[in-house]
C-alpha positions in Angstrom: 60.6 -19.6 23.7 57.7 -18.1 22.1 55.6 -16.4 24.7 52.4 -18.4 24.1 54.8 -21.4 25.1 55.7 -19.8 27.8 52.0 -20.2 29.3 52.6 -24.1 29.7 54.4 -25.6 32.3 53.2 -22.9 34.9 50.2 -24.7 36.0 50.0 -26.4 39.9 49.9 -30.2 39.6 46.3 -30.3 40.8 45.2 -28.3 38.0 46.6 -30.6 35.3 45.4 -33.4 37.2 42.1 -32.1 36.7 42.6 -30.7 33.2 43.8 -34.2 32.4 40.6 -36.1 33.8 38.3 -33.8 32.2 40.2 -34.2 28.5 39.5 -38.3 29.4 35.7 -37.6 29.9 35.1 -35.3 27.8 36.3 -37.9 25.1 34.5 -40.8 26.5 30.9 -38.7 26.8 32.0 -37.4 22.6 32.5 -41.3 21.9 29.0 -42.4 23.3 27.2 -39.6 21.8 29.3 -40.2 18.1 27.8 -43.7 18.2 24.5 -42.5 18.9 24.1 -39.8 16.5 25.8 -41.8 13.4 23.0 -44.0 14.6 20.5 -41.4 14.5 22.0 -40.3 11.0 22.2 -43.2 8.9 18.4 -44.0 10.0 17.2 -40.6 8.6 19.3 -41.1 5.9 17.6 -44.5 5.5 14.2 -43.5 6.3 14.2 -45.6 9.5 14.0 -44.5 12.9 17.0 -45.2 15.2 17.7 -45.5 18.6 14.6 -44.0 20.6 14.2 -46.4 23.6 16.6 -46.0 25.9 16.6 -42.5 27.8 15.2 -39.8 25.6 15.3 -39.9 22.4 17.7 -43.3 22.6 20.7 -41.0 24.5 21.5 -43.7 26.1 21.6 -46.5 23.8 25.1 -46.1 23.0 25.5 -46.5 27.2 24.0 -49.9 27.0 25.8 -51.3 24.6 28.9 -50.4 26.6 27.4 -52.2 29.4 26.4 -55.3 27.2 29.7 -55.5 25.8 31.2 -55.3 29.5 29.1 -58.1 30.7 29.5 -60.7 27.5 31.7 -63.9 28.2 35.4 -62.8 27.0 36.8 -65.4 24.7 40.2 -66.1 24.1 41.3 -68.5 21.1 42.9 -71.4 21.7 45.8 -70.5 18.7 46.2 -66.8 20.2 49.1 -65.8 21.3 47.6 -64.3 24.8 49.5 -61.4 25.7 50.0 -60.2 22.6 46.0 -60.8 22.0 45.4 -58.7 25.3 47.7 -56.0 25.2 46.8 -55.3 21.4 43.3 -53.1 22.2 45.7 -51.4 25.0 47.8 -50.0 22.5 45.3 -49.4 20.4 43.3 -47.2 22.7 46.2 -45.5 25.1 47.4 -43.3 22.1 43.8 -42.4 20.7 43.5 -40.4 24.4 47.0 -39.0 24.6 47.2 -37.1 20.9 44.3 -34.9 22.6 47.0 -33.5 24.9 47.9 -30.6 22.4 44.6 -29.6 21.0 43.6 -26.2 22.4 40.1 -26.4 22.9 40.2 -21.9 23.5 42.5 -19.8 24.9 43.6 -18.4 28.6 40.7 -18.1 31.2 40.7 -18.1 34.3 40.0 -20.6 36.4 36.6 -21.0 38.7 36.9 -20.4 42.7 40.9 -18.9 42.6 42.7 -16.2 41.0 44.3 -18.5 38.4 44.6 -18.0 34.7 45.2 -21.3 32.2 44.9 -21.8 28.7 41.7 -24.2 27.8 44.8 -26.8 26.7 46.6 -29.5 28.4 50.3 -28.7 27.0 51.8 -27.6 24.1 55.3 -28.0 22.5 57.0 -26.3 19.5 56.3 -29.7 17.3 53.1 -30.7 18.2 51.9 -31.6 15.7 54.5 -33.8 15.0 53.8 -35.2 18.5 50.3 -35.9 17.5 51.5 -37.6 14.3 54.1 -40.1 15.7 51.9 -41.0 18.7 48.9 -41.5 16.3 51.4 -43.5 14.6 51.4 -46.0 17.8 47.9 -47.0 17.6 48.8 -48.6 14.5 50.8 -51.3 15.8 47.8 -52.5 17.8 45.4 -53.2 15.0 48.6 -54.8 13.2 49.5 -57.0 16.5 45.5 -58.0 17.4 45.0 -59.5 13.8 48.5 -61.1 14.1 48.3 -62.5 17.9 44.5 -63.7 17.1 45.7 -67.2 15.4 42.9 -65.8 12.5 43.5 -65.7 8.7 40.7 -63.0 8.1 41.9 -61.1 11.2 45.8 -61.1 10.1 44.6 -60.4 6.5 42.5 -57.6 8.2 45.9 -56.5 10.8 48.2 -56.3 7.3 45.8 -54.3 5.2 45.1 -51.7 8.0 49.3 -51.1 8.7 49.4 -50.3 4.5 46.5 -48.8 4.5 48.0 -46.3 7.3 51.0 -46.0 6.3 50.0 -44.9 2.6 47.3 -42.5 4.0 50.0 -41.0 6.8 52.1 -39.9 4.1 50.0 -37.8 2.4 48.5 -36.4 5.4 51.8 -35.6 6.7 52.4 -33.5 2.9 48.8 -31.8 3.5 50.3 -30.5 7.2 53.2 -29.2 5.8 51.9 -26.0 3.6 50.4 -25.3 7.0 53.6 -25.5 8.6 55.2 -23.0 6.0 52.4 -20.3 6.4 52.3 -20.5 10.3 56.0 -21.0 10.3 55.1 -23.1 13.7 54.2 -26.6 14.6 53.0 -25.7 18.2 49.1 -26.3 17.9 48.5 -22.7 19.8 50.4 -20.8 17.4 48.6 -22.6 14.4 45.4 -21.2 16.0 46.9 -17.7 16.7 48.0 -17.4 12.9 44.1 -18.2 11.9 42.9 -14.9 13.7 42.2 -13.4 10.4 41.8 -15.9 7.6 41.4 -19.7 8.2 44.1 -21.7 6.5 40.9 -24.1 4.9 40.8 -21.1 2.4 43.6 -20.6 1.5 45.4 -23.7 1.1 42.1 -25.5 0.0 44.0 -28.3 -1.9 45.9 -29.0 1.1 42.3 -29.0 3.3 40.8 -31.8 0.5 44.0 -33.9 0.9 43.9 -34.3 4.6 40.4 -34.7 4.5 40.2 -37.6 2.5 43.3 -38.8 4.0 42.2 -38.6 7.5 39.1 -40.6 6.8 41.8 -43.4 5.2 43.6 -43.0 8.2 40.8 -43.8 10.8 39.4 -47.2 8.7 35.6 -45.3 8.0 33.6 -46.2 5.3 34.3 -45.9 2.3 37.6 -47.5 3.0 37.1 -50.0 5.7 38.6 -52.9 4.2 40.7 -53.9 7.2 36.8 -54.3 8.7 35.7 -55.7 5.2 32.4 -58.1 6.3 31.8 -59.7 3.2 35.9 -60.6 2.6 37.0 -60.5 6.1 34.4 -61.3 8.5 35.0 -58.3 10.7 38.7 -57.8 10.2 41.6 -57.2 13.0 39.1 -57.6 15.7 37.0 -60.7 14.4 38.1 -63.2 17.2 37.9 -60.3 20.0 34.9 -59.8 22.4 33.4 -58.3 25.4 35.9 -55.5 26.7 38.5 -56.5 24.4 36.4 -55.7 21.6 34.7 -52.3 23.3 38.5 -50.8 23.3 39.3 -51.7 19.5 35.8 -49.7 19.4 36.3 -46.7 21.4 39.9 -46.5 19.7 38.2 -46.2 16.3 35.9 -43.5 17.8 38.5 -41.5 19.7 40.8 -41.3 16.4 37.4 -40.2 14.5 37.6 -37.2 17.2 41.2 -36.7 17.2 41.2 -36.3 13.3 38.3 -33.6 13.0 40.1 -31.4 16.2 43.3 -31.7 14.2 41.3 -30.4 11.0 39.4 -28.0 13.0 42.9 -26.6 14.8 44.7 -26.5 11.7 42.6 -25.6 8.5 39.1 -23.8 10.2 41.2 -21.3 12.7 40.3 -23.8 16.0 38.6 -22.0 18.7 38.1 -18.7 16.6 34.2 -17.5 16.7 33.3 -18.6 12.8 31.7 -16.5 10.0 33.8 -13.3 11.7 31.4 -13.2 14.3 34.0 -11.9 16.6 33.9 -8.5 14.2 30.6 -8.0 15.4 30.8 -9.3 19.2 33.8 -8.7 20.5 33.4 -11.1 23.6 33.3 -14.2 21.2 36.9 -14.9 21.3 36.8 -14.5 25.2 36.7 -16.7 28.2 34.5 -19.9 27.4 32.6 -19.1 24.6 35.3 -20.4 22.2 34.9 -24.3 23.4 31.5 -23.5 21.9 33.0 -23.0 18.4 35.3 -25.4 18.8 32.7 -28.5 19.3 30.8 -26.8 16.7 33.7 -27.4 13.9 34.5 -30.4 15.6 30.8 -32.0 14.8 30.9 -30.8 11.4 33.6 -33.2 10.5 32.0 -36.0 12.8 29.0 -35.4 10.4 31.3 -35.9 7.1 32.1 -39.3 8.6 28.6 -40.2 9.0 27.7 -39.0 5.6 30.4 -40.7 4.2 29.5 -43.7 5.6 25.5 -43.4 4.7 25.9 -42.7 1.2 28.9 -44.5 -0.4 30.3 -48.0 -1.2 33.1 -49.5 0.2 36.1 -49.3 -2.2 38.2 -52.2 -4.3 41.7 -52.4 -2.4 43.7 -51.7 -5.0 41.6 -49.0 -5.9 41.9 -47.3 -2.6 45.8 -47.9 -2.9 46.3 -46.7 -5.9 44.1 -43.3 -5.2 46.9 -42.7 -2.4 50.2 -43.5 -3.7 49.2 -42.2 -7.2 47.1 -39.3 -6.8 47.0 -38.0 -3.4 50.9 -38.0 -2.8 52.0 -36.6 -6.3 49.3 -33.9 -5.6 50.8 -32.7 -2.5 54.3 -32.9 -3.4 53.2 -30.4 -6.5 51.0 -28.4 -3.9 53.9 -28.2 -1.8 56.2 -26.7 -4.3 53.9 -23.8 -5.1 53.2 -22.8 -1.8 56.8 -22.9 -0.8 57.3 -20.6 -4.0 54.2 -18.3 -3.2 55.4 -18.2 0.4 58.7 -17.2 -0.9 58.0 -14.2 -3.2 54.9 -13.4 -1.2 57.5 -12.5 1.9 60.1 -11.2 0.0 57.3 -8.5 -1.4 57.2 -9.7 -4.7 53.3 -9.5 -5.2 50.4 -8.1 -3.2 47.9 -10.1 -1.0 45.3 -10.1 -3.6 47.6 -11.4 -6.1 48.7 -14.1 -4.1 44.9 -15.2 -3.6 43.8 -15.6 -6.8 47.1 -17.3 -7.3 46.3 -20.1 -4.9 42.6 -20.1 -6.3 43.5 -20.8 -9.5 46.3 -23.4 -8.6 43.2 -25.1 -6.3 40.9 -25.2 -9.1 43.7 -27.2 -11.6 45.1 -29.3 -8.4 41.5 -30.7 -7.6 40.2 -31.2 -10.7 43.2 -33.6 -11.2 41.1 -36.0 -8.3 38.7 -36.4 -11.3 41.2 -37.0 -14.3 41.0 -41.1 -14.9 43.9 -43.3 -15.5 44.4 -43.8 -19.2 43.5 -47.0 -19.9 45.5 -50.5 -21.0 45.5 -51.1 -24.9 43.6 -54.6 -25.3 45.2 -54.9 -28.1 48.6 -55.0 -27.1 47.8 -58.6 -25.5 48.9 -61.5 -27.5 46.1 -63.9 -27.6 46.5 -67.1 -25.1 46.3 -70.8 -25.7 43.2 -72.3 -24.6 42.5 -72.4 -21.3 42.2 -75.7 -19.5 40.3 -75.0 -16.0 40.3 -78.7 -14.7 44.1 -78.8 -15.0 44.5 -79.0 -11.1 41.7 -81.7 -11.0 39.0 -79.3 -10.5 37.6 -76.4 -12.0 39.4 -73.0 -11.6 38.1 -69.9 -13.7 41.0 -68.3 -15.8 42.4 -64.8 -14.6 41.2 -61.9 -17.1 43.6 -61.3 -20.0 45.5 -58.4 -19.3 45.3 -59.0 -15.6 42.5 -58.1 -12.9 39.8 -55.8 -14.0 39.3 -52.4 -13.3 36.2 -50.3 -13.2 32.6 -51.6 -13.7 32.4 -55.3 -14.2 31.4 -56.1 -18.1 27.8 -56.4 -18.9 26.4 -60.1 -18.8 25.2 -61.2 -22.2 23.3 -64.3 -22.9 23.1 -66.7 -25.8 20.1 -66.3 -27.7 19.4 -70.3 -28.3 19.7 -71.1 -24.8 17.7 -68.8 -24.1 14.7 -69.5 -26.4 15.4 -73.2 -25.6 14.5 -72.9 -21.8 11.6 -70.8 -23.0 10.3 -73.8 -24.6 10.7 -76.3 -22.2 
């Protein structure tokens, strides 16, 4: 065993009792302050003004809302299947709190009032992030199983597009990981971290840093691609029929994963609790006892931000849009990515070119991999079609619109065109 796994499983029961309980707060205060500054965001961004009543500068409006939700009248449909409908935010929520079990959040201090030393980190293991993956995975099945146990079309419509949506989304997130994997030659979180003490893997393996970006925002149902939550098609999605507490979990679950994500990205791709900017060069204490929680938040709320952004300034995809971009762009992208790190890795180690070599090598493959994000699917010939009989759209005894030739439209809808006589005959009348 590696000897920073050796530093876990030495701790006094009390003390991971109490490391335990302050992971579960810590992620419940982060959850209420998320929801108040996306608030806070979005309003600037819209040139409104936010929360500002409740405690200073609205602080606590996210705390009100909690108790609101606690105190509305929980309803339970008459079609639900009941245990299913309440166990379904459970299993939602339970595995948002336990992937942050293997984050390290700094490393060894020692501990207030006694002579002990503990890493700032629940537990580790030698896969990880593996662990964080499958359990993530879990959370999954209850978005699928609310929708289904709700007795709701729009909420089991909402349940079956969040399970593909996941799925398609875990698998390329799960290629981004595994570059990371090859230069770390670990899964254990800690050593990830460790390996980042000079150069953060987000530089290096850039293409793989965009790809779990994007995919992680897939993965958590945020704007742009909320569609299991889709208003205007859905009514609100998995959780339309759920309220009061029921509904508060499905909410905190979203929330939590929103966290969980960005400490992943953070622990992986920005070094983790390393001092950023090399600050550490200059202040040598800046890697040392708690200041490193400091950085870690910090890197932490810069990905919290890119949600919020996300969410203030773009549109909410087409489905099979938002499909396609994974299965057909994303995936193929890391599996190439994949192979040229593996062969870098290779004759890097092996001492067939020189660290500077090896840089501009991965810069250059970075620029050609993401500038095929922006390369557009050739289109359909037209022309290839052969021309239909006549449509007749009261055939089922009332009027039904004919499907596009060619088959559903993609891109921008066509321009509308009017007749010309029409319209100079209404301008007469």
């Amino acid at each position: 065993m590696d000897e920073r796994l050796a530093q876990f499983g030495q701790d006094p029961v009390w003390l991971v009792i109490i490391k335990a309980v302050l992971v579960f707060v810590v992620l419940v205060l982060l959850t209420l302050f998320n929801i108040w500054l996306e608030r806070r965001v979005v309003a600037r961004m819209q040139h409104r003004i936010g929360p500002n009543v409740n405690g200073p500068f609205g602080l606590l409006q996210s705390l009100a809302d909690g108790v609101k939700l606690a105190l509305k009248e929980d309803i339970v449909p008459k079609a639900a299947d009941k245990v299913v409908f309440i166990l379904a935010p459970v299993i939602a929520v339970i595995p948002a709190f336990v992937t942050f079990s293997v984050i390290p959040f700094g490393p060894e201090v020692g501990v207030p009032f006694s002579d002990l030393t503990t890493p700032l980190q629940l537990t580790d293991m030698p896969v990880a992030v593996l662990f964080v993956m499958a359990v993530a995975s879990i959370g999954i099945y209850g978005i699928v199983l609310g929708g289904w146990s709700s007795g709701s079309t729009y909420s089991l419509l909402g349940g079956l597009r969040s399970s593909a949506q996941m799925i398609s989304y875990e698998v390329a997130m799960g290629l981004a990981l595994v570059a990371v994997f090859l230069y770390a030659g670990s899964m254990s979180t800690s050593e990830i971290v460790d390996a980042q003490g000079d150069l953060w893997f987000g530089l290096i393996l850039a293409p793989s840093f965009v790809i779990y970006t994007i995919a992680m925002i897939g993965e958590t149902n945020r704007a742009p691609f909320d569609l299991p939550e889709a208003e205007g098609e859905l009514v609100g999605g998995f959780h339309t029929e759920y309220s009061s507490l029921k509904f508060a979990l499905f909410f905190l679950a979203e929330y939590i994963n929103m966290a969980t994500v960005s400490a992943l990205a953070t622990t992986l791709f920005l070094g983790g609790w390393h001092a950023p900017f090399w600050i550490d060069h200059v202040w040598a204490g800046a890697n040392q006892d708690y200041w490193p929680v400091l950085w870690f938040f910090g890197k932490v709320f810069f990905f919290i931000f890119i949600f919020i952004w996300l969410r203030g300034s773009l549109p909410r995809l087409r489905y099979d849009q938002f499909m396609a971009f994974g299965w057909k762009r994303l995936i193929p992208v890391a599996l190439v990515w994949i192979v040229a790190v593996a062969t870098i890795r290779a004759i890097s180690l092996n001492g067939g070119v020189d660290r500077t070599g090896l840089l501009i090598g991965i810069g250059i493959l970075a620029v050609i991999f993401l500038g095929l994000f922006f390369v557009p699917e050739p289109g359909k010939d037209e022309d290839s079609h052969e021309e239909e009989g006549e449509f007749d759209a009261h055939v089922a005894g009332f009027p039904v619109p004919p499907m596009p030739a060619g088959g559903a439209i993609r891109g921008a809808a066509a321009t509308l065109t009017f007749d010309k006589s029409v319209t100079q005959t209404a301008e007469e009348i």
